[in-house]
Each structure stands twice: as C-alpha cells, then as structure tokens.
Backbone as CSV, one residue per row, in Angstrom:
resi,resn,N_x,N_y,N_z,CA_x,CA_y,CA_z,C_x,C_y,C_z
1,UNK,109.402,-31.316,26.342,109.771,-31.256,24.938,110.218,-32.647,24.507
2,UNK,109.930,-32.991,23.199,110.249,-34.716,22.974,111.622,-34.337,22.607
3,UNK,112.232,-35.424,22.315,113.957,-35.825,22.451,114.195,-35.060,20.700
4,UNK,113.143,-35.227,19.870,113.926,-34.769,18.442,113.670,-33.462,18.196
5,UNK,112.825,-32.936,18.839,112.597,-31.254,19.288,113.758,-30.898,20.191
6,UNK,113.916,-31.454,20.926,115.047,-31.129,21.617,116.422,-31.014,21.058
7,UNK,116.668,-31.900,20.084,118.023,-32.196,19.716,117.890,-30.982,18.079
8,UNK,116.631,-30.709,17.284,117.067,-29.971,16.593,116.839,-28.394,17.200
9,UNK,116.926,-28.273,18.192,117.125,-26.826,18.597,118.302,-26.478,18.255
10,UNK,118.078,-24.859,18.012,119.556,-24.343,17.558,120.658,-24.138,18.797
11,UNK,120.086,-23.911,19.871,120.681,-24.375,21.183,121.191,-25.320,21.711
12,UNK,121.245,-26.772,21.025,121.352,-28.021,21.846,122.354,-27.978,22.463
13,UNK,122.837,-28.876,22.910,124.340,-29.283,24.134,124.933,-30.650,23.465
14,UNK,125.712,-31.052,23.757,126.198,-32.005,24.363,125.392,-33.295,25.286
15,UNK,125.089,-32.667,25.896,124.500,-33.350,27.364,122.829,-33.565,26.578
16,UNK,122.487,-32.756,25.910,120.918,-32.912,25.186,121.321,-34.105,24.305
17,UNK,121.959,-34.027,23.293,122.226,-35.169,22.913,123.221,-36.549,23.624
18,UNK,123.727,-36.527,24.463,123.787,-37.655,25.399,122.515,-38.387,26.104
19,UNK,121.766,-37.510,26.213,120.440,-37.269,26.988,119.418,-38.933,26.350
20,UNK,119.623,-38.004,24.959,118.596,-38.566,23.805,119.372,-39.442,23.234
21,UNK,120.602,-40.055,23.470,120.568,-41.333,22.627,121.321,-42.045,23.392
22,UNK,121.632,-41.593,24.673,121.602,-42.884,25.848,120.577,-42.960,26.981
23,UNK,119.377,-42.021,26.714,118.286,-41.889,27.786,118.843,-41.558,28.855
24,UNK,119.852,-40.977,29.273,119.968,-40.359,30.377,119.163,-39.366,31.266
25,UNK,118.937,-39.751,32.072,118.860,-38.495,33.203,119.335,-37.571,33.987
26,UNK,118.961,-36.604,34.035,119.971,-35.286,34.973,121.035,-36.261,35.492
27,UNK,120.612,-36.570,36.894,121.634,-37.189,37.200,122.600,-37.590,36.847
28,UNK,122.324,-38.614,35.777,123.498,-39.515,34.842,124.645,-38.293,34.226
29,UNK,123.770,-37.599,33.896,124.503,-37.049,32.944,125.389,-36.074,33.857
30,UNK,124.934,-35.967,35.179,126.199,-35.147,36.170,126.870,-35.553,36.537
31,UNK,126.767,-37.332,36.629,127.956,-38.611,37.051,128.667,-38.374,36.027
32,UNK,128.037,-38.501,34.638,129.395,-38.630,33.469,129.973,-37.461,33.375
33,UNK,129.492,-36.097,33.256,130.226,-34.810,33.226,131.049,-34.740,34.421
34,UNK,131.306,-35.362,35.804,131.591,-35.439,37.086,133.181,-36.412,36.565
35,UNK,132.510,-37.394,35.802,133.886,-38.600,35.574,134.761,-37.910,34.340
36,UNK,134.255,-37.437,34.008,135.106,-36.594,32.793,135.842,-35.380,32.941
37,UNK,135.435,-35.178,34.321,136.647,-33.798,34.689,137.837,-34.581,35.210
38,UNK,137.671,-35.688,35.432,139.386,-36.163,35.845,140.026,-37.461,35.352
39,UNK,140.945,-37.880,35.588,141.622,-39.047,34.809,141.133,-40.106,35.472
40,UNK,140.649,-40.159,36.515,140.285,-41.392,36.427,139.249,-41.133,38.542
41,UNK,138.596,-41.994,38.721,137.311,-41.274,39.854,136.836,-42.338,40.591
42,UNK,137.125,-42.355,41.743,136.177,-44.163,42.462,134.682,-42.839,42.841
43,UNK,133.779,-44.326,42.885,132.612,-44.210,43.321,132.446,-43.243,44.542
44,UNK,133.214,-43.521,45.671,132.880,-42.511,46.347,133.010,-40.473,46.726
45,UNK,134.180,-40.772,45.432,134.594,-39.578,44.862,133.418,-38.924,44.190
46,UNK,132.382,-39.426,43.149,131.771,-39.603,43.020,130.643,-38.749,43.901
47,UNK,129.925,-39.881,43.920,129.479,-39.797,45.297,129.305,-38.253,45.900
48,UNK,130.285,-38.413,46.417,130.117,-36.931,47.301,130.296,-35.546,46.451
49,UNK,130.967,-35.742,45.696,130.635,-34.235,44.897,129.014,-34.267,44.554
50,UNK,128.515,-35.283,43.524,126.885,-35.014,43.240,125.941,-35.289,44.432
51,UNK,126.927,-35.227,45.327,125.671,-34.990,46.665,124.491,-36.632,46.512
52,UNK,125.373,-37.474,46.119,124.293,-38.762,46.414,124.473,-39.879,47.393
53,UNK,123.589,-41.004,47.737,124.338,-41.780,47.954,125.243,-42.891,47.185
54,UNK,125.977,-43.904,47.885,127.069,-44.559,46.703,125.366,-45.692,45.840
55,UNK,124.444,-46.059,46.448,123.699,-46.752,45.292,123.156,-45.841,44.432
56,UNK,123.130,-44.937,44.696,122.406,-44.079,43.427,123.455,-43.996,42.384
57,UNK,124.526,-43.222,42.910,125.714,-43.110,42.590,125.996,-44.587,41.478
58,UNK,126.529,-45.526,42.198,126.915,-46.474,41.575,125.208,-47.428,40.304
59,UNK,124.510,-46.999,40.298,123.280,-47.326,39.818,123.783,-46.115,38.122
60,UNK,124.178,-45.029,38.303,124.324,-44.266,37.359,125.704,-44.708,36.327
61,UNK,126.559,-45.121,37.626,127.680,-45.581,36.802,127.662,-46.484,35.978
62,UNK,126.592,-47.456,36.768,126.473,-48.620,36.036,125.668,-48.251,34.769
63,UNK,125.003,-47.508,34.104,124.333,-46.995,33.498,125.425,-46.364,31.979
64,UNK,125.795,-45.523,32.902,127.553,-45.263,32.075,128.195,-46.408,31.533
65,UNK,128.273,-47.203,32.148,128.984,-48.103,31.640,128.508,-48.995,30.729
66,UNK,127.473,-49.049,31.438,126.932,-50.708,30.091,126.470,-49.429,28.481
67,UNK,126.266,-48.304,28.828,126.063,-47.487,27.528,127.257,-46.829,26.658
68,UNK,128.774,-47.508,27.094,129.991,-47.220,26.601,130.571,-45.853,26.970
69,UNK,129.888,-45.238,27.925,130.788,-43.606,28.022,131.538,-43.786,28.693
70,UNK,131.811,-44.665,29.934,132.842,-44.892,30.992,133.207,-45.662,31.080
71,UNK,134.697,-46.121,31.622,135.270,-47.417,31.420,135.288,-47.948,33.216
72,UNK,135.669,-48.917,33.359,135.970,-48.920,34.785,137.132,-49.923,34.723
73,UNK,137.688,-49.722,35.860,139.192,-50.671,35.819,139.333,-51.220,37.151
74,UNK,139.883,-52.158,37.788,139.917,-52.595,38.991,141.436,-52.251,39.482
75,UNK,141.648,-52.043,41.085,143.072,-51.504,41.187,142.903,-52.152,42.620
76,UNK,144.134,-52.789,42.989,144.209,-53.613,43.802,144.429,-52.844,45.462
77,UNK,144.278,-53.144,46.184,144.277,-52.333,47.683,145.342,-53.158,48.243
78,UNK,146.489,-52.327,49.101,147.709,-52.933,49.510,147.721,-54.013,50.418
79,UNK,146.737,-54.295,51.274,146.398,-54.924,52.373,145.313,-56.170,52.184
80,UNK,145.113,-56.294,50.959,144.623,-57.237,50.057,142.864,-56.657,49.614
81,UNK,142.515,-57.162,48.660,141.210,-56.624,48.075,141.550,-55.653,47.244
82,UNK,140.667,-55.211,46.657,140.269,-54.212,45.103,139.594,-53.045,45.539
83,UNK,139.546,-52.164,44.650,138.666,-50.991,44.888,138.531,-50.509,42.726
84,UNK,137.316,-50.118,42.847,137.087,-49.408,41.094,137.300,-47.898,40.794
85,UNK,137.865,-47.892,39.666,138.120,-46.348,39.555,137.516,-46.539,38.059
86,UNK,136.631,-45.428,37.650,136.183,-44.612,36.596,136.779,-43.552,35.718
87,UNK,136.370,-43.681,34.777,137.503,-42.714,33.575,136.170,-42.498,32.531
88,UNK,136.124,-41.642,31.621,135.181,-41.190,30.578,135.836,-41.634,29.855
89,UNK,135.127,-42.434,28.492,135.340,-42.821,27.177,135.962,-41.439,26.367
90,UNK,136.634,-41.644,25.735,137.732,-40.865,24.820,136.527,-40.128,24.259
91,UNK,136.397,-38.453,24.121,135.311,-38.199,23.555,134.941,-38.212,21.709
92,UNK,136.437,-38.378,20.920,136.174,-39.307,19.492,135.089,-40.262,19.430
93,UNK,136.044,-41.180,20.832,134.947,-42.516,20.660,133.229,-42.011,21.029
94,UNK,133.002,-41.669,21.480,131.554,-41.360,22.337,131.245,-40.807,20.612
95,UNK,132.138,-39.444,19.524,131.295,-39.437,18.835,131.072,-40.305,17.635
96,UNK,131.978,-41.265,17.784,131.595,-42.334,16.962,130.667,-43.095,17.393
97,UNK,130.311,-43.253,18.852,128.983,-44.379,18.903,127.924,-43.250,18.663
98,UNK,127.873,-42.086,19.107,127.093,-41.240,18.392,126.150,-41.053,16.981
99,UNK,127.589,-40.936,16.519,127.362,-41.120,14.811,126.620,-42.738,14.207
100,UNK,126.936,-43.755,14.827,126.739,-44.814,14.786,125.090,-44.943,14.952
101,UNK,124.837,-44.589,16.170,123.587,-44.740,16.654,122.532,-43.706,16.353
102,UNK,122.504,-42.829,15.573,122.247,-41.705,14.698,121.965,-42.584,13.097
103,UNK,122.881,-42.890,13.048,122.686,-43.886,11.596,121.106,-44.419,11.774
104,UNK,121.770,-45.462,13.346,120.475,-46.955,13.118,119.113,-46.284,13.965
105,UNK,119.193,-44.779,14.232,117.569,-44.310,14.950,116.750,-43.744,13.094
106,UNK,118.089,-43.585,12.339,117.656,-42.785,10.829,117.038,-44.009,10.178
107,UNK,117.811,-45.007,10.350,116.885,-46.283,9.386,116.078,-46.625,9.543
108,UNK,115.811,-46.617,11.345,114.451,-47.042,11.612,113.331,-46.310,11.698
109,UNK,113.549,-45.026,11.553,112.631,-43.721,11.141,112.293,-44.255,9.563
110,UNK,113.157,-44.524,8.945,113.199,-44.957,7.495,112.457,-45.694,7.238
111,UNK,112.441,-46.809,8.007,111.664,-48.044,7.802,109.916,-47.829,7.921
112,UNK,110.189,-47.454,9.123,108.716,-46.696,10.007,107.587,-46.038,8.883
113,UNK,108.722,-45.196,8.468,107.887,-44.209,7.500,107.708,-44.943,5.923
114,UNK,108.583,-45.564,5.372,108.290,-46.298,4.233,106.948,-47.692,4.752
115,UNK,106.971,-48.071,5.562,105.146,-48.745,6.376,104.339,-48.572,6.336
116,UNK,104.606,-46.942,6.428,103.276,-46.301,7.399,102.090,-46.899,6.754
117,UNK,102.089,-46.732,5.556,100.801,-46.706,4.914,100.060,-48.314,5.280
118,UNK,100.988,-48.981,5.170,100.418,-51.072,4.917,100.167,-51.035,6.613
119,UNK,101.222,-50.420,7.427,101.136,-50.692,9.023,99.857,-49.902,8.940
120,UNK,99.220,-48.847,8.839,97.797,-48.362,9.507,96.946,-48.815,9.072
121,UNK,96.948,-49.619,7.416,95.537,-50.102,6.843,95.562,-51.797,7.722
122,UNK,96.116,-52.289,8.524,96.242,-53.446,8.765,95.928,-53.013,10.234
123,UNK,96.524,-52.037,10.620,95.583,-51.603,12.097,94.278,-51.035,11.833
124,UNK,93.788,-50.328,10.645,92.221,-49.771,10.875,91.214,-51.064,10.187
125,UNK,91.318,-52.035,9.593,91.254,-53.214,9.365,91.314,-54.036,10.397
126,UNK,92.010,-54.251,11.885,91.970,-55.381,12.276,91.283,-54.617,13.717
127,UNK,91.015,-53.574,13.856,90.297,-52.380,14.640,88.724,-52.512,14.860
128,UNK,88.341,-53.038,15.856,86.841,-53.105,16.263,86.189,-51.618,15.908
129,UNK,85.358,-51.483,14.977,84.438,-50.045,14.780,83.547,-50.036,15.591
130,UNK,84.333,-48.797,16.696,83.441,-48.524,17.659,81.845,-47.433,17.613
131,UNK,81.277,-47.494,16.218,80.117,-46.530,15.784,79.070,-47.458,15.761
C-alpha cells in the first residue's frame, strides 16, 4: 500500500504515520516504541529486548536520532570512559515536527500539481517518438 493510502485509512496508527514521514521501518519503529517505554535506555538494553544485534540496533538509533525522535546524552563510567543512554523526544515535540513536515510534503504536492501541465508538455516535447 503507498504511504498516502496508508496514512488516510480510517485505521491509521501512530507508528503508520511515523512510518511515512520519517521512512521508517518495522524495525525502527520497534527501537523508538522500545525507547519510549522508559526514561531513558543504552543501546544494549536495546538491543536485547528487539532481539538484535548492537549494529543493527545502534544503525536504527542512529536513524532516530538524526530524524529528531530520540535524544541521546553521554554519561560518564566511574572507572573512566562514557557509555550513551537514549530517551524519546517529548511526544508534543514529535507532533510539532509532524505538523511541520505535513505542511512542507502539502506545498510540494502544491507545487507538483500547479506544473503538472508545463512539466509534461516539456517532457512529451523533449521525448523521442517512439512510432
């Protein structure tokens, strides 16, 4: 099913629309539902509940992260060195980048469709006729 069939079902989720406007995959989206059941989650915590290894694991987080749902924080280890712990973005915030990014997929549908017409006569025009 494409992503805007998907999202206007009268059924959708949460996770359908996380899905579709951070491209997530199953997976991802069981790391972030995984980091959002607790205050805060290292990788290998992680990890072993979704049954992965830590690069997959940490490949998703990283995914989470650079797409704003998860934060990560560094916490120092007593014996010297660091270790990362994970936390879910405030879910307000998530629906404000939501709302945000909903805006700029509407304008560019907007744009797309106010084109159409000049964008296809300039493609069937610059189009080798294959008859």
């Amino acid at each position: 099913m494409d992503n805007i069939q998907l999202l206007t079902r009268k059924e959708a989720t949460c996770s359908d629309l996380l899905s579709c406007l951070y491209n997530l995959k199953p997976i991802d989206l069981e790391v972030f539902l995984e980091v959002a059941k607790k205050e805060s989650v290292t990788l290998d915590q992680v990890a072993q509940v979704v049954h992965r290894d830590r690069s997959s694991t940490h490949r998703c987080l990283s995914k989470l992260l650079s797409a704003g749902l998860v934060n990560k924080q560094t916490k120092p280890l007593k014996g010297g060195g660091y270790f990362h712990v994970y936390s879910a973005v405030e879910p307000a915030k998530i629906k404000q980048q939501a709302r945000q990014k909903v805006k700029d997929i509407t304008e560019g549908l907007e744009n797309l469709i106010e084109s159409f017409e000049s964008d296809l006569t300039k493609h069937l025009q610059s189009a080798p006729s294959s008859v």
